[in-house]
C-alpha positions as CSV (number, residue, x, y, z in Angstrom):
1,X,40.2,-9.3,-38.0
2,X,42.5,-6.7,-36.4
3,X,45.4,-7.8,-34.0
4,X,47.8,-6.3,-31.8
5,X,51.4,-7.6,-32.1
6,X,53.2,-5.5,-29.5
7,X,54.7,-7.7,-27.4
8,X,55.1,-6.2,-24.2
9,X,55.8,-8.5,-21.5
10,X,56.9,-12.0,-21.4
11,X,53.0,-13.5,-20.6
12,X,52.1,-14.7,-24.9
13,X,49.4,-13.9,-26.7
14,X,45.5,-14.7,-26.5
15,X,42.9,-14.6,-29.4
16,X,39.7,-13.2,-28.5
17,X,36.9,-14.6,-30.6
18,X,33.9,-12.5,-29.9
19,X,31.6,-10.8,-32.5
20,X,30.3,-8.1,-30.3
21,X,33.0,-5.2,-30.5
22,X,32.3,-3.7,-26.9
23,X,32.7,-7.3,-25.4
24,X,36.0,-7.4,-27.4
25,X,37.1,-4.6,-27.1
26,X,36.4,-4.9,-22.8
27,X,38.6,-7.8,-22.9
28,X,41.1,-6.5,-25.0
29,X,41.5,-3.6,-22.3
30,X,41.5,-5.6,-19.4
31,X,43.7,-8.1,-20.5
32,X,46.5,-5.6,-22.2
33,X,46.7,-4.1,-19.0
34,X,48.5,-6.9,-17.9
35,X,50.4,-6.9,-20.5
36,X,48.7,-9.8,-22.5
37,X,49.2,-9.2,-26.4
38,X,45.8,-10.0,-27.4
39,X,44.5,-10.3,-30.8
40,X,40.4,-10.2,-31.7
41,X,38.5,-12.5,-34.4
42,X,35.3,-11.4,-35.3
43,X,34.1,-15.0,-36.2
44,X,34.8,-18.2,-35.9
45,X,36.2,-18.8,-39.1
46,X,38.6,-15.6,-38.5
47,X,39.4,-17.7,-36.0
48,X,40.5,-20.6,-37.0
49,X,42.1,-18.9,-39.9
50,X,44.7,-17.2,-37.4
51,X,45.3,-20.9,-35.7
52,X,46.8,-21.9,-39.3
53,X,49.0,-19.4,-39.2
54,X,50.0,-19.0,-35.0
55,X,50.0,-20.7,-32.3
56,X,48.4,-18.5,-29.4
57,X,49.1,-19.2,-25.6
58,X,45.5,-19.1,-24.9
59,X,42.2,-19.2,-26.9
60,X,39.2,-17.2,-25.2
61,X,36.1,-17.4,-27.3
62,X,31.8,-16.2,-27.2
63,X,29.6,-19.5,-27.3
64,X,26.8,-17.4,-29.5
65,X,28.3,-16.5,-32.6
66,X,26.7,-16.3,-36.6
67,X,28.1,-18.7,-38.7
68,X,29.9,-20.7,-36.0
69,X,29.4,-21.2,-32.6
70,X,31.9,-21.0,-29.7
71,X,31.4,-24.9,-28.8
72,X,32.0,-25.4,-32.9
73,X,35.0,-23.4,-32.9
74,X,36.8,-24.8,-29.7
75,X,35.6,-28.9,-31.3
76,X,37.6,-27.8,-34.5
77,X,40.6,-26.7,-32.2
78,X,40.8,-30.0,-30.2
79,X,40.1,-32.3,-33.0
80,X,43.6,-30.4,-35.3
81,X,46.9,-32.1,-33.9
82,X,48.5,-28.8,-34.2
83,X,46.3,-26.8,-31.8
84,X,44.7,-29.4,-29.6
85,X,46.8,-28.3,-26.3
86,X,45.6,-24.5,-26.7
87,X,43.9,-24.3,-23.7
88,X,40.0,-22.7,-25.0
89,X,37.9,-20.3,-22.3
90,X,34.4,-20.3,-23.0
91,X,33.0,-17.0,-22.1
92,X,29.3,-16.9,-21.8
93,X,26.2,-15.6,-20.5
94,X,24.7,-19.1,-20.3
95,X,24.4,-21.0,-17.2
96,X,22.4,-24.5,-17.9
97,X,23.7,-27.7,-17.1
98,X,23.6,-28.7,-20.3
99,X,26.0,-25.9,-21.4
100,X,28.5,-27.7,-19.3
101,X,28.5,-31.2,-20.6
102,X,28.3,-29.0,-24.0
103,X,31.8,-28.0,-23.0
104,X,33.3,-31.0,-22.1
105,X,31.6,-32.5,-25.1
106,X,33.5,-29.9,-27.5
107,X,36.6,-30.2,-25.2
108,X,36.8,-26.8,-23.3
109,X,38.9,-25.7,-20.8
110,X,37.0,-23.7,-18.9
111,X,33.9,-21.6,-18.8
112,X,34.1,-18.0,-17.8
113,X,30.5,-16.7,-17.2
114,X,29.2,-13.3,-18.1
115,X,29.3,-10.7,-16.0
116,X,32.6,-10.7,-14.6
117,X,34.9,-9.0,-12.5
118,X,38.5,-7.8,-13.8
119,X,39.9,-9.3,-11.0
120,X,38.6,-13.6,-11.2
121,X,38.4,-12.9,-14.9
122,X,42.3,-12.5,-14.8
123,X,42.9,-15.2,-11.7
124,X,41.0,-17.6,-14.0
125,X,43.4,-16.8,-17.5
126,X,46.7,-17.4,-15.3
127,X,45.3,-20.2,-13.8
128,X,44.8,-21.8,-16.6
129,X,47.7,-20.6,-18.2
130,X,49.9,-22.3,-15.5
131,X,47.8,-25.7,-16.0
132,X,48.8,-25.7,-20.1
133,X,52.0,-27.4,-19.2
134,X,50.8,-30.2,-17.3
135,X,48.1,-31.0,-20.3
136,X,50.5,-31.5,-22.5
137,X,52.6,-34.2,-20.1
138,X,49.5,-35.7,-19.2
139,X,47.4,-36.6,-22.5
140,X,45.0,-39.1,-21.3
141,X,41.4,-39.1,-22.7
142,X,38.9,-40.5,-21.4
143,X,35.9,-41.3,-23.6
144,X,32.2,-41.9,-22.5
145,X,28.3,-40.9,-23.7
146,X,26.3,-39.2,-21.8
147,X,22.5,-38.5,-22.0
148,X,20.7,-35.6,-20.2
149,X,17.6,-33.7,-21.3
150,X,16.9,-35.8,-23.5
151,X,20.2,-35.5,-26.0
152,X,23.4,-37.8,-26.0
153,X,26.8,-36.6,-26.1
154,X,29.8,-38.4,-26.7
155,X,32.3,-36.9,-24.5
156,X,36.2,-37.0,-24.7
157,X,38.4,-35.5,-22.7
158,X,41.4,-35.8,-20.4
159,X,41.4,-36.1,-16.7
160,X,43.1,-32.5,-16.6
161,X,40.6,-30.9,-18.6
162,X,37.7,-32.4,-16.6
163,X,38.5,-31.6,-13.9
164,X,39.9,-28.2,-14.3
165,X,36.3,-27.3,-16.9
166,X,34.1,-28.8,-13.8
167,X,35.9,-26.5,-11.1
168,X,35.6,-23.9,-13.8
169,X,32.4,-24.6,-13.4
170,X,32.2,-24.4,-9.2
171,X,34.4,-21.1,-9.3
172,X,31.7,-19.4,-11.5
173,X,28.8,-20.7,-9.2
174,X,31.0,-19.5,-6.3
175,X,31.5,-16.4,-7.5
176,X,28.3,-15.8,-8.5
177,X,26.6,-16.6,-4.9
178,X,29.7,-14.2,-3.7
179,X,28.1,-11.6,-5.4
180,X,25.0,-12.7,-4.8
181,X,25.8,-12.6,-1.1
182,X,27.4,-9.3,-1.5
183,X,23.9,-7.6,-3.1
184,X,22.1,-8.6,-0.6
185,X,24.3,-7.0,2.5
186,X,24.0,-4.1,0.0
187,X,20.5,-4.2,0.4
188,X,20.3,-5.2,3.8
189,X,22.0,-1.9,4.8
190,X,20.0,0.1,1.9
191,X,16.9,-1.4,3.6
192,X,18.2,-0.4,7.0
193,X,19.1,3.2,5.6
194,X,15.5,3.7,4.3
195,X,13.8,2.6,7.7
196,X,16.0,5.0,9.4
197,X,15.6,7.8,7.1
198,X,11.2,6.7,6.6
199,X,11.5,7.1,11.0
200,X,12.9,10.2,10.2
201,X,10.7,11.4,7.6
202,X,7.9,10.5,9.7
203,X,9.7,12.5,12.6
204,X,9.7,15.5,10.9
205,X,6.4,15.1,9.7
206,X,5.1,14.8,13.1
207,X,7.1,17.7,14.2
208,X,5.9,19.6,10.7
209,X,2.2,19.0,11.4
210,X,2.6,20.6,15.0
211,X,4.1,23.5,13.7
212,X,1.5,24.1,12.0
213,X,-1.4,23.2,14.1
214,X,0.8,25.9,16.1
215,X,0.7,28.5,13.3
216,X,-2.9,27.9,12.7
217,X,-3.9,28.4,16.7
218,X,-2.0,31.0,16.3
219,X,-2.9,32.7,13.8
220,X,-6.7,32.5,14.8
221,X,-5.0,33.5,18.6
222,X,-4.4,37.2,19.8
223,X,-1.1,36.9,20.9
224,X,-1.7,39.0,24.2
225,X,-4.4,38.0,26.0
226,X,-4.8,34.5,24.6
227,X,-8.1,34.6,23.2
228,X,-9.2,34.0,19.7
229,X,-8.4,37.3,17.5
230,X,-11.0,38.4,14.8
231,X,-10.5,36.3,12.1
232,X,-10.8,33.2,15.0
233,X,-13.7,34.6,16.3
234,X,-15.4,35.1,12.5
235,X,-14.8,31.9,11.3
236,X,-15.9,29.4,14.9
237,X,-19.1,32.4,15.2
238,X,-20.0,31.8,11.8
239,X,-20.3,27.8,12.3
240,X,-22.4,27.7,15.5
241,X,-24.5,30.6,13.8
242,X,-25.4,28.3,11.0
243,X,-25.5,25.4,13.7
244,X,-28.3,27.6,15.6
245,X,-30.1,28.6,12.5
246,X,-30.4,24.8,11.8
247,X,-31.2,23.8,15.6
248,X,-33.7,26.6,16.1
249,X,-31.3,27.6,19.3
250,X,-31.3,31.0,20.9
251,X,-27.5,32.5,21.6
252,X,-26.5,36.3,22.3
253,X,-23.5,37.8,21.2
254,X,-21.7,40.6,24.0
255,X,-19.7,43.6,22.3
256,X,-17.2,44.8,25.1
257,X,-15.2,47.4,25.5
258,X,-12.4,48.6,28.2
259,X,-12.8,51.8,30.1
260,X,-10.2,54.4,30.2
261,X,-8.0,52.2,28.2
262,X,-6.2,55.4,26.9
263,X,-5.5,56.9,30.0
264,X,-3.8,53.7,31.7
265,X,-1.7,54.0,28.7
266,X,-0.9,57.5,29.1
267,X,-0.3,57.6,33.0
268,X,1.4,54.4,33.6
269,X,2.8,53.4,30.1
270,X,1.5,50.9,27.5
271,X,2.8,47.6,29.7
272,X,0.3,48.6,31.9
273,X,-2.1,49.2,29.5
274,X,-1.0,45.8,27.8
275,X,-1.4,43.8,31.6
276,X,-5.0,45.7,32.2
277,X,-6.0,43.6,28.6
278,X,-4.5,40.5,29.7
279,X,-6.2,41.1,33.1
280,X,-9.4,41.5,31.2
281,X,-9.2,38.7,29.1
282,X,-8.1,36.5,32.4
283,X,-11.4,37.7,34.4
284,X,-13.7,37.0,31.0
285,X,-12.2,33.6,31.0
286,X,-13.2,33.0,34.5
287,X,-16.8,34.4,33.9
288,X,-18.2,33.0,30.9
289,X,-18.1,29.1,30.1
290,X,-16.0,26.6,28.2
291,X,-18.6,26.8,25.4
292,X,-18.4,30.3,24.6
293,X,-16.7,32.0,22.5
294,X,-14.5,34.5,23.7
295,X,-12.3,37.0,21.1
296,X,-10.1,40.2,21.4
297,X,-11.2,42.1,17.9
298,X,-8.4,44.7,18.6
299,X,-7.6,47.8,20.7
300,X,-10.0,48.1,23.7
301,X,-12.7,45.8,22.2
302,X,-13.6,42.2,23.5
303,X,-16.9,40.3,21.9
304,X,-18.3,36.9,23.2
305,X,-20.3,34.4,22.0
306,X,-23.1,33.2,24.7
307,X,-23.6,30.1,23.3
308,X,-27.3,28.4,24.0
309,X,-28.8,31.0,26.0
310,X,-31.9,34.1,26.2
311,X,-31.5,37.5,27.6
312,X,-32.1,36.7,30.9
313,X,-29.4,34.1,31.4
314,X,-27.0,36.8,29.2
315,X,-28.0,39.4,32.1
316,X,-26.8,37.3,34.8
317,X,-23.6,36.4,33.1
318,X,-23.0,40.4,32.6
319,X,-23.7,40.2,36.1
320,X,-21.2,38.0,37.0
321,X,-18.9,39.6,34.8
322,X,-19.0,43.0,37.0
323,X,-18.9,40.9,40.3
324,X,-15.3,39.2,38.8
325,X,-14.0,42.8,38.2
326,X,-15.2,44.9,41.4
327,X,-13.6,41.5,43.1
328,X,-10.3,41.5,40.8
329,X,-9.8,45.3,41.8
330,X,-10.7,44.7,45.4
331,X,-7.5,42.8,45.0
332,X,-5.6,43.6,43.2
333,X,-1.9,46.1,44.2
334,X,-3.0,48.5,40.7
335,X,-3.0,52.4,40.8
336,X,-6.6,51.1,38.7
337,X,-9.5,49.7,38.3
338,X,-10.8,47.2,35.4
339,X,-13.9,48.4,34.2
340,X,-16.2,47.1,30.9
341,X,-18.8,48.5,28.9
342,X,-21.0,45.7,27.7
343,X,-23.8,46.2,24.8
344,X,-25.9,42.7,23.8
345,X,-27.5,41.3,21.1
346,X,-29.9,38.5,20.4
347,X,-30.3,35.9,18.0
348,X,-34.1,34.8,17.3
349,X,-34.3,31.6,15.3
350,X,-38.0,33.1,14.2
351,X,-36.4,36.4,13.1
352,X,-32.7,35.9,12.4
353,X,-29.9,38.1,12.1
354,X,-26.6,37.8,10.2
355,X,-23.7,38.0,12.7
356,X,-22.4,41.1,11.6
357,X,-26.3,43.0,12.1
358,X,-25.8,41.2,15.7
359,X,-22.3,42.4,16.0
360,X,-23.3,46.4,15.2
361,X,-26.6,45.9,17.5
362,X,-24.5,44.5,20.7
363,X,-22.0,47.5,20.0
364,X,-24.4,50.3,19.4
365,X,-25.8,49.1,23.0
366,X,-22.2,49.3,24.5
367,X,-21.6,52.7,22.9
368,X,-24.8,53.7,24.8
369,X,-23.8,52.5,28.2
370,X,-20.8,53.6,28.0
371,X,-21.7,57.1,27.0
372,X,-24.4,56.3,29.9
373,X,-21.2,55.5,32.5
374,X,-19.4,58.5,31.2
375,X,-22.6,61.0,32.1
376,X,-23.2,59.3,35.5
377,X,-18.9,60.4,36.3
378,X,-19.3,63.6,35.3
């Protein structure tokens, strides 16, 4: 047993009876600081062996102890003459009916119920502190057996400590629905914190799949006319090349390629030259159909997809095409004119051609006609 004698302050002393040394030692602290001289028994029987010797203002004592038991420890303190008006705290973990008509039945003062807060663990202590006097002036017992669940219990006690063990007993179901109410406005605002921060997560994954549905249009998009680029073109060609190869459908694929390009760039400056591609692309838009596939490979060079078509329905769109641009220069306030060179190829199903061989066949026939174009101007 170890003990502290320094009697700071005016508010006695209290033996702690607990066999677990962080429990003790937590209500050693706690009560020192307010300037309670406390002294700790490791057992029960360390216990009682300081009661023959001093007389402490308060006994506070653990119900589950080896050897002897808190209810054990606090009936031996009642039934000796010389200690009977210690008041005895019963600290515990346990909260079963039966613990508290074990506590009357031993004589206990009141019940302090683990966990507790520093605050009604020291409200409770003075309170019963302040009650110690009356107790002594008013040492009536009452005596009367009592069966419940099944055991009987002989129980004598005074109207005082009834009546103070059973509000005891109310405090610590009070204080434990207090908490109780407490967690659950804790959670009731975690729970509104997580639905506001899940409507935001889902927010800004909304927001994070557009940006990159965004990224991925664009980065299949050429960023100045609006059409697919290369790599868009590839991979949507690709698909309804293996989707005609499958079907057995006919489609041609149109290599085109702007005229004098160089020389809009070089007379009237490469915004010009950038609005005569843009122009380009517009007019192709207007020409060929929804289903198409229209692309800018780079530079000067356009291709298109015809999707579900033969030659001669390719030759009339080509036709089409030239009527859009001889109608878009009619109109148009440039210094001028939009003109294309258009090779074709076409895709058998009963001899077929990888995209790329149809690719270098359309513009081998554009790099004819346009050589053809050239001869015919000079």
């Amino acid at each position: 047993m170890n003990s502290q004698m320094d009697s700071t302050g005016d508010a006695g002393e209290i033996l702690v009876a607990e066999d677990s040394p962080t429990q003790a030692e937590q209500l050693r602290y706690l009560l020192e600081r307010r300037s309670y001289r406390v002294v700790v028994a490791n057992t029960g029987k360390q216990a009682l062996a300081f009661l023959g010797e001093h007389k402490p203002a308060l006994v506070m004592s653990d119900i589950v102890m080896p050897e002897m038991s808190g209810y054990e420890l606090c009936q031996q303190i009642k039934a000796d003459e010389s200690t009977w008006d210690i008041p005895v705290i019963l600290v515990t973990s346990l909260s079963n009916p039966e613990d508290v008509l074990e506590g009357l039945a031993c004589g206990a003062d009141s019940f302090i119920t683990k966990p507790y807060s520093e605050d009604y663990l020291l409200a409770h202590v003075q309170q019963i502190l302040a009650n110690r006097i009356v107790r002594r002036s008013q040492r009536v017992s009452i005596g009367m057996e009592i069966i419940f669940a099944g055991k009987r219990r002989f129980i004598s006690a005074d109207q005082q400590q009834m009546l103070t063990l059973l509000i005891s007993t109310y405090e610590a179901a009070f204080h434990r629905n207090a908490e109780l109410v407490a967690a659950q406005a804790e959670l009731r605002l975690l729970n509104e914190h997580l639905e506001t921060r899940t409507a935001e997560l889902s927010a800004e994954i909304i927001e994070r799949e557009r940006l990159q549905a965004e990224l991925r249009a664009l980065s299949l998009r050429d960023e100045l006319t609006g059409l697919h680029n290369r790599r868009g073109f590839m991979t949507l060609a690709e698909q309804h090349w293996r989707l005609a190869l499958r079907t057995r459908q006919e489609f041609v694929v149109l290599y085109l390629d702007m005229d004098g390009l160089k020389t809009i760039n070089d007379t009237f400056g490469h915004a010009q030259g950038d609005q005569a591609l843009r122009d380009a692309g517009r007019v192709m838009v207007q020409t060929f159909r929804e289903s198409d596939i229209l692309a800018r490979l780079g530079g000067d060079e356009f291709t298109v997809l015809f999707t579900d078509c033969d030659l001669t329905i390719a030759k009339d769109a080509i036709a089409r095409l030239q009527e859009n641009l001889n109608w878009t220069n009619a109109t148009a306030s440039r210094r001028y004119n939009l003109s294309l060179s258009v090779g074709m190829a076409h895709f058998d199903p009963d001899h077929p051609a990888s995209l790329d061989d149809l690719l270098k066949q359309a513009d081998a026939e554009m790099y004819v006609r346009k050589q053809q174009r050239r001869n015919r101007v000079g």
